[in-house]
N, C-alpha and C positions, 0 to 999 in steps of 0.2 A: 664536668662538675659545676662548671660553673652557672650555668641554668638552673642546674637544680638550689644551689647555694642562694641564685637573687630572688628564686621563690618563697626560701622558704625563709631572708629576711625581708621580702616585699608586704607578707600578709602581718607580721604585726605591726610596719610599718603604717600601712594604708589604717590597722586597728587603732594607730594611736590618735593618728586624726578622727577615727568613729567616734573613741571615747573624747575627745575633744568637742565633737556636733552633739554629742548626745548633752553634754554637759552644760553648755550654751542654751540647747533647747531646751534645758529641764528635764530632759527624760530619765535619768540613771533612775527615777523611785517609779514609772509608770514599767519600764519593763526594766525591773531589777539582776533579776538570772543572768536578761542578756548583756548588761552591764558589767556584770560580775564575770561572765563571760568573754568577755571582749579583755579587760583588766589581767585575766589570769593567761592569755594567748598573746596580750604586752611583754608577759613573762617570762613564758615556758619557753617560747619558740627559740630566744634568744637564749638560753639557759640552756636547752639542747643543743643548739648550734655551739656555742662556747666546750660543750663537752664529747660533738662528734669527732671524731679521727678515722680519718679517710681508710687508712690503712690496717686499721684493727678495729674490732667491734667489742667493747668494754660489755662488763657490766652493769658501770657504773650508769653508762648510756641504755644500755639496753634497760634496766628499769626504771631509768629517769623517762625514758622515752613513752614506754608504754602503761605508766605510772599516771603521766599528763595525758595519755591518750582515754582515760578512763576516768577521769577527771573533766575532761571535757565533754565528755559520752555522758557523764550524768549533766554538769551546768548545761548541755548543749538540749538534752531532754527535757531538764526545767524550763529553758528558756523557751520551746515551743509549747509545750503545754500553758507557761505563761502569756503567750500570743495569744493559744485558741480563748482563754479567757478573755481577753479582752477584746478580740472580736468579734466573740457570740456572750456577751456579758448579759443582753438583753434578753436571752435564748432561754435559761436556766429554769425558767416556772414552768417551760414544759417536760412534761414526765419523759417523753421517749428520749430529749436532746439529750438528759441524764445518760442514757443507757448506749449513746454513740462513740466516745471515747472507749470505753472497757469493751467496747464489741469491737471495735477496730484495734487495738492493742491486741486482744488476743485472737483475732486474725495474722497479723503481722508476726506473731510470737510464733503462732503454727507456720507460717513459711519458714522461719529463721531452723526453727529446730529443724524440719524436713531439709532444707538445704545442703546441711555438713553429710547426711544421707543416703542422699542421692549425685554428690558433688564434693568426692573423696579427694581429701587434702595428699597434696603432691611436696616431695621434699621438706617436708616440715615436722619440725621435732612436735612429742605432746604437747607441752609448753605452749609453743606459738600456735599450735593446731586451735587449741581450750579457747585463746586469745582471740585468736582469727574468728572461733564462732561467737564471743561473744562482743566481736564487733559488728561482725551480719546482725545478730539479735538486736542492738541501739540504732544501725540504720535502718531497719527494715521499720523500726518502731517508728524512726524519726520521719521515714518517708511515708507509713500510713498516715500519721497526723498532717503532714502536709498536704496531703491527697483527701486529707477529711476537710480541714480548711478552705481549699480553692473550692473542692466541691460545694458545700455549702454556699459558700460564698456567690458562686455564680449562679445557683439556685435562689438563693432570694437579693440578685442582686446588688450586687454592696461593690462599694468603691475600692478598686485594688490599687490606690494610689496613698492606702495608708500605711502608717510607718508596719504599723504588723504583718503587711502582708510580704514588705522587702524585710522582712526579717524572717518568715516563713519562709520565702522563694531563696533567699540564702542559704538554708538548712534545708531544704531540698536537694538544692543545685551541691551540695557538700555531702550529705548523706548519697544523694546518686551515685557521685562519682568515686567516692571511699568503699561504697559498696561494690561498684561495678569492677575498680581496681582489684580488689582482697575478693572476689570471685576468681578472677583472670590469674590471678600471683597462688591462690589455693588449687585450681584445677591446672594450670600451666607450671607449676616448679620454678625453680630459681631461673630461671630460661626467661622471665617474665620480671623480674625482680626489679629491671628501670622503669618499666610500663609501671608497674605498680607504686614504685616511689614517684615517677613525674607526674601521673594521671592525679595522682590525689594532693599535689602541691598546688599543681592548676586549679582545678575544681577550687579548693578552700581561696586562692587567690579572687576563680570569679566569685564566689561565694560574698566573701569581704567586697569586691567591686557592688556587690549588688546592697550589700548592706548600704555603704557609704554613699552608693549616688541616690538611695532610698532615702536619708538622713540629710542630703546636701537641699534638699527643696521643701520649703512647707508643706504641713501635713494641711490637707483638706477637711474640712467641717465633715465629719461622721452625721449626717441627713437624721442617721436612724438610734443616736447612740442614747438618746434621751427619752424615745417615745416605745417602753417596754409593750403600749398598750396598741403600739401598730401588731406585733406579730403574738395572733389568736388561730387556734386554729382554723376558722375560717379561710386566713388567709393560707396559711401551710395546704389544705385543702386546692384553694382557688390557683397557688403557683405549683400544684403536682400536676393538676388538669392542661395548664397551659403548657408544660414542658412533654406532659404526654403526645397533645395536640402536634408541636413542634416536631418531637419523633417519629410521631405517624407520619408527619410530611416528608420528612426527610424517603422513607422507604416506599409514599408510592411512586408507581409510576409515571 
Protein backbone atom coordinates (compact mmCIF):
# COMPACT_ATOMS: atom_id res chain seq x y z
CA UNK A 1 0.00 0.00 0.00
CA UNK A 2 2.46 1.91 0.48
CA UNK A 3 3.29 2.95 -3.25
CA UNK A 4 0.02 3.52 -3.84
CA UNK A 5 -0.50 5.87 -0.78
CA UNK A 6 2.96 8.14 -2.01
CA UNK A 7 1.25 8.52 -5.33
CA UNK A 8 -1.53 9.52 -4.48
CA UNK A 9 -0.14 12.29 -1.87
CA UNK A 10 2.72 13.02 -4.53
CA UNK A 11 0.38 14.51 -7.29
CA UNK A 12 -1.20 17.24 -5.18
CA UNK A 13 1.87 17.75 -3.79
CA UNK A 14 4.00 18.48 -7.08
CA UNK A 15 0.10 20.67 -7.76
CA UNK A 16 0.83 22.84 -5.10
CA UNK A 17 4.12 24.01 -6.47
CA UNK A 18 2.15 24.23 -10.22
CA UNK A 19 -0.14 26.57 -8.62
CA UNK A 20 2.68 28.43 -7.04
CA UNK A 21 4.58 28.88 -11.01
CA UNK A 22 1.41 29.60 -12.20
CA UNK A 23 1.00 32.33 -9.71
CA UNK A 24 4.49 33.98 -10.13
CA UNK A 25 4.07 33.87 -13.88
CA UNK A 26 0.70 35.39 -13.91
CA UNK A 27 -1.03 32.79 -15.37
CA UNK A 28 -4.23 31.67 -13.04
CA UNK A 29 -6.52 34.54 -15.56
CA UNK A 30 -4.76 33.26 -19.00
CA UNK A 31 -5.77 29.49 -18.34
CA UNK A 32 -8.27 29.92 -15.61
CA UNK A 33 -10.23 26.17 -15.72
CA UNK A 34 -6.84 24.88 -15.33
CA UNK A 35 -5.99 26.85 -12.32
CA UNK A 36 -9.25 26.10 -10.85
CA UNK A 37 -8.14 22.77 -11.62
CA UNK A 38 -5.11 22.37 -10.11
CA UNK A 39 -6.68 24.37 -6.63
CA UNK A 40 -9.54 21.73 -6.47
CA UNK A 41 -6.90 18.43 -6.82
CA UNK A 42 -4.83 20.59 -3.78
CA UNK A 43 -7.99 19.48 -2.11
CA UNK A 44 -9.85 16.51 -3.06
CA UNK A 45 -6.95 14.29 -3.21
CA UNK A 46 -6.05 14.90 0.47
CA UNK A 47 -9.68 14.99 1.49
CA UNK A 48 -10.01 11.33 0.15
CA UNK A 49 -7.02 10.07 1.51
CA UNK A 50 -8.03 11.52 5.04
CA UNK A 51 -11.29 9.37 4.48
CA UNK A 52 -10.02 6.12 2.79
CA UNK A 53 -9.87 2.97 5.22
CA UNK A 54 -7.92 0.36 4.01
CA UNK A 55 -10.00 -2.18 5.40
CA UNK A 56 -13.53 -1.25 4.65
CA UNK A 57 -15.01 0.76 1.74
CA UNK A 58 -17.44 3.60 3.25
CA UNK A 59 -19.85 5.29 1.72
CA UNK A 60 -18.90 8.07 2.81
CA UNK A 61 -15.72 7.51 0.62
CA UNK A 62 -17.26 5.88 -2.02
CA UNK A 63 -19.25 9.21 -3.10
CA UNK A 64 -16.58 11.52 -1.87
CA UNK A 65 -14.43 9.63 -4.27
CA UNK A 66 -16.38 9.44 -7.24
CA UNK A 67 -18.07 12.81 -6.60
CA UNK A 68 -14.47 14.60 -7.21
CA UNK A 69 -13.94 12.22 -9.94
CA UNK A 70 -16.63 14.02 -11.87
CA UNK A 71 -15.74 17.23 -10.86
CA UNK A 72 -12.64 16.90 -12.22
CA UNK A 73 -13.99 15.19 -15.48
CA UNK A 74 -15.94 18.47 -16.05
CA UNK A 75 -12.92 21.43 -14.83
CA UNK A 76 -10.54 18.91 -16.57
CA UNK A 77 -12.71 19.33 -20.02
CA UNK A 78 -13.08 23.03 -19.42
CA UNK A 79 -9.48 23.32 -18.95
CA UNK A 80 -8.74 21.65 -22.45
CA UNK A 81 -11.20 23.14 -24.36
CA UNK A 82 -9.60 26.37 -22.80
CA UNK A 83 -6.13 25.49 -24.17
CA UNK A 84 -7.44 24.75 -27.82
CA UNK A 85 -8.67 28.47 -27.47
CA UNK A 86 -5.77 29.81 -26.99
CA UNK A 87 -3.94 28.05 -29.23
CA UNK A 88 -5.93 28.43 -32.28
CA UNK A 89 -7.25 32.07 -31.01
CA UNK A 90 -6.05 33.33 -34.49
CA UNK A 91 -7.99 30.25 -36.37
CA UNK A 92 -11.65 31.26 -35.51
CA UNK A 93 -12.54 33.61 -38.90
CA UNK A 94 -12.44 30.60 -40.70
CA UNK A 95 -15.63 28.86 -41.33
CA UNK A 96 -14.59 25.15 -41.39
CA UNK A 97 -12.06 25.63 -37.92
CA UNK A 98 -15.81 26.37 -36.36
CA UNK A 99 -16.98 23.07 -37.32
CA UNK A 100 -13.70 20.94 -35.95
CA UNK A 101 -14.32 20.68 -32.30
CA UNK A 102 -18.28 19.36 -32.64
CA UNK A 103 -17.07 17.04 -35.35
CA UNK A 104 -14.43 15.60 -33.10
CA UNK A 105 -16.50 15.59 -29.99
CA UNK A 106 -19.16 13.66 -31.53
CA UNK A 107 -16.73 11.36 -32.94
CA UNK A 108 -15.14 10.57 -29.67
CA UNK A 109 -18.90 10.31 -28.14
CA UNK A 110 -19.57 7.51 -30.85
CA UNK A 111 -16.53 5.41 -29.64
CA UNK A 112 -17.40 5.96 -25.99
CA UNK A 113 -20.98 4.78 -26.26
CA UNK A 114 -20.02 1.76 -28.72
CA UNK A 115 -17.41 0.82 -26.16
CA UNK A 116 -19.57 -0.46 -22.97
CA UNK A 117 -21.24 -2.68 -26.14
CA UNK A 118 -19.07 -4.40 -27.32
CA UNK A 119 -16.63 -4.56 -24.02
CA UNK A 120 -19.03 -5.99 -21.36
CA UNK A 121 -18.49 -4.73 -17.88
CA UNK A 122 -17.03 -7.72 -15.65
CA UNK A 123 -17.76 -7.83 -11.74
CA UNK A 124 -19.47 -4.67 -11.54
CA UNK A 125 -22.64 -3.56 -9.77
CA UNK A 126 -24.97 -1.01 -12.13
CA UNK A 127 -23.89 1.83 -10.22
CA UNK A 128 -20.18 1.66 -10.83
CA UNK A 129 -21.06 -0.01 -14.38
CA UNK A 130 -23.15 3.79 -15.39
CA UNK A 131 -19.97 5.34 -13.77
CA UNK A 132 -17.31 3.44 -15.49
CA UNK A 133 -19.04 4.53 -18.78
CA UNK A 134 -19.36 7.76 -18.11
CA UNK A 135 -15.79 8.11 -17.38
CA UNK A 136 -14.77 6.34 -20.96
CA UNK A 137 -17.25 9.10 -22.32
CA UNK A 138 -14.84 12.38 -20.63
CA UNK A 139 -11.63 10.44 -21.67
CA UNK A 140 -12.36 9.58 -24.82
CA UNK A 141 -13.62 13.37 -25.33
CA UNK A 142 -10.46 14.58 -23.59
CA UNK A 143 -8.24 12.42 -25.82
CA UNK A 144 -9.97 13.57 -29.10
CA UNK A 145 -9.32 17.13 -28.27
CA UNK A 146 -5.81 16.52 -27.64
CA UNK A 147 -5.32 14.54 -30.89
CA UNK A 148 -7.07 17.67 -32.48
CA UNK A 149 -4.53 20.03 -30.86
CA UNK A 150 -1.12 18.26 -31.82
CA UNK A 151 -2.64 17.63 -35.03
CA UNK A 152 -3.28 20.98 -36.05
CA UNK A 153 -0.51 22.07 -34.50
CA UNK A 154 2.12 20.19 -36.44
CA UNK A 155 0.17 20.98 -39.59
CA UNK A 156 0.74 24.62 -39.43
CA UNK A 157 3.71 24.40 -37.47
CA UNK A 158 3.58 26.04 -34.30
CA UNK A 159 5.96 25.82 -31.22
CA UNK A 160 5.13 22.91 -28.77
CA UNK A 161 7.11 24.57 -26.19
CA UNK A 162 4.19 26.59 -25.19
CA UNK A 163 2.63 26.50 -21.81
CA UNK A 164 -0.69 25.00 -23.75
CA UNK A 165 0.59 22.48 -25.26
CA UNK A 166 2.27 20.92 -21.48
CA UNK A 167 -1.04 21.36 -20.41
CA UNK A 168 -2.60 19.48 -23.46
CA UNK A 169 0.10 16.77 -23.33
CA UNK A 170 -0.78 16.37 -19.51
CA UNK A 171 -4.45 15.58 -20.24
CA UNK A 172 -3.65 13.31 -22.68
CA UNK A 173 -0.94 11.47 -21.00
CA UNK A 174 -4.07 11.34 -17.77
CA UNK A 175 -6.94 10.68 -20.04
CA UNK A 176 -4.80 7.61 -21.78
CA UNK A 177 -4.02 6.20 -18.98
CA UNK A 178 -7.46 6.39 -16.77
CA UNK A 179 -8.96 5.20 -19.92
CA UNK A 180 -6.65 2.37 -20.62
CA UNK A 181 -6.84 1.35 -16.70
CA UNK A 182 -11.12 1.39 -16.52
CA UNK A 183 -10.99 -0.62 -19.99
CA UNK A 184 -8.63 -3.33 -18.29
CA UNK A 185 -10.62 -3.15 -14.57
CA UNK A 186 -14.29 -3.38 -16.79
CA UNK A 187 -13.22 -6.29 -19.18
CA UNK A 188 -10.81 -8.12 -16.61
CA UNK A 189 -13.11 -8.08 -12.93
CA UNK A 190 -11.70 -7.35 -9.75
CA UNK A 191 -8.75 -9.73 -10.75
CA UNK A 192 -7.35 -6.39 -12.15
CA UNK A 193 -8.51 -4.00 -9.52
CA UNK A 194 -4.48 -3.01 -8.36
CA UNK A 195 -3.57 -2.61 -12.16
CA UNK A 196 -6.39 -0.37 -12.22
CA UNK A 197 -5.88 1.68 -9.13
CA UNK A 198 -1.82 1.88 -9.65
CA UNK A 199 -2.00 2.60 -13.49
CA UNK A 200 -4.03 5.62 -13.04
CA UNK A 201 -2.10 7.13 -9.97
CA UNK A 202 1.02 6.91 -12.22
CA UNK A 203 -0.27 8.27 -15.22
CA UNK A 204 -2.06 11.55 -13.24
CA UNK A 205 1.65 11.65 -11.32
CA UNK A 206 3.35 11.85 -15.01
CA UNK A 207 0.66 13.92 -16.05
CA UNK A 208 1.39 16.65 -13.16
CA UNK A 209 5.27 16.00 -14.01
CA UNK A 210 4.50 17.21 -17.36
CA UNK A 211 2.49 20.04 -16.26
CA UNK A 212 5.16 21.51 -13.80
CA UNK A 213 8.40 21.04 -15.82
CA UNK A 214 6.03 22.84 -18.62
CA UNK A 215 5.57 25.82 -16.17
CA UNK A 216 9.25 25.58 -14.63
CA UNK A 217 10.86 27.31 -18.03
CA UNK A 218 9.75 30.40 -20.01
CA UNK A 219 7.15 30.48 -22.20
CA UNK A 220 8.63 31.32 -25.78
CA UNK A 221 7.21 34.38 -28.00
CA UNK A 222 4.07 32.67 -29.90
CA UNK A 223 5.72 33.93 -33.78
CA UNK A 224 2.16 33.73 -34.91
CA UNK A 225 -0.15 34.89 -31.85
CA UNK A 226 -0.54 38.53 -33.25
CA UNK A 227 -0.60 38.12 -37.09
CA UNK A 228 -4.53 36.70 -37.59
CA UNK A 229 -3.69 37.90 -41.15
CA UNK A 230 -0.69 35.21 -41.70
CA UNK A 231 -3.40 32.32 -41.74
CA UNK A 232 -5.85 32.85 -45.33
CA UNK A 233 -6.85 30.34 -46.90
CA UNK A 234 -4.26 30.45 -49.28
CA UNK A 235 -1.98 29.41 -46.88
CA UNK A 236 -4.36 26.37 -45.40
CA UNK A 237 -4.31 25.57 -49.14
CA UNK A 238 -0.36 25.91 -49.72
CA UNK A 239 0.39 23.68 -46.29
CA UNK A 240 -2.27 20.66 -47.30
CA UNK A 241 -0.13 20.39 -50.73
CA UNK A 242 3.07 20.26 -48.96
CA UNK A 243 2.02 17.69 -46.37
CA UNK A 244 0.37 15.86 -49.33
CA UNK A 245 3.80 16.05 -51.09
CA UNK A 246 5.58 14.71 -47.96
CA UNK A 247 3.04 11.57 -47.78
CA UNK A 248 3.58 10.81 -51.30
CA UNK A 249 7.27 10.52 -50.40
CA UNK A 250 7.15 8.64 -47.60
CA UNK A 251 5.25 5.54 -49.84
CA UNK A 252 7.22 5.61 -52.91
CA UNK A 253 9.60 3.34 -53.66
Amino acid sequence: MWLRYTLWLAAPVLQSLLAILMLRRGLQKRFRFFFVYTLFAIVAEPTKFALFHPDRNTWVYFWTSWGSEAIYAILGFLAIYEVFGDVFENFHHFGWFKLLLPITAAIMLGIAILIPIVHHAIDTEPLLEGIFALQVAVRCLQLGVFFLIFLLARFFDMDYRQYAFGIAAGFGIAAAGILLSTLVRTGGGLKFLIFFQYVQGMTYCTAVTVWLASFVRPEPDDPFRDFRHLFTPELFVEQLQRYKQEVRGIFKP
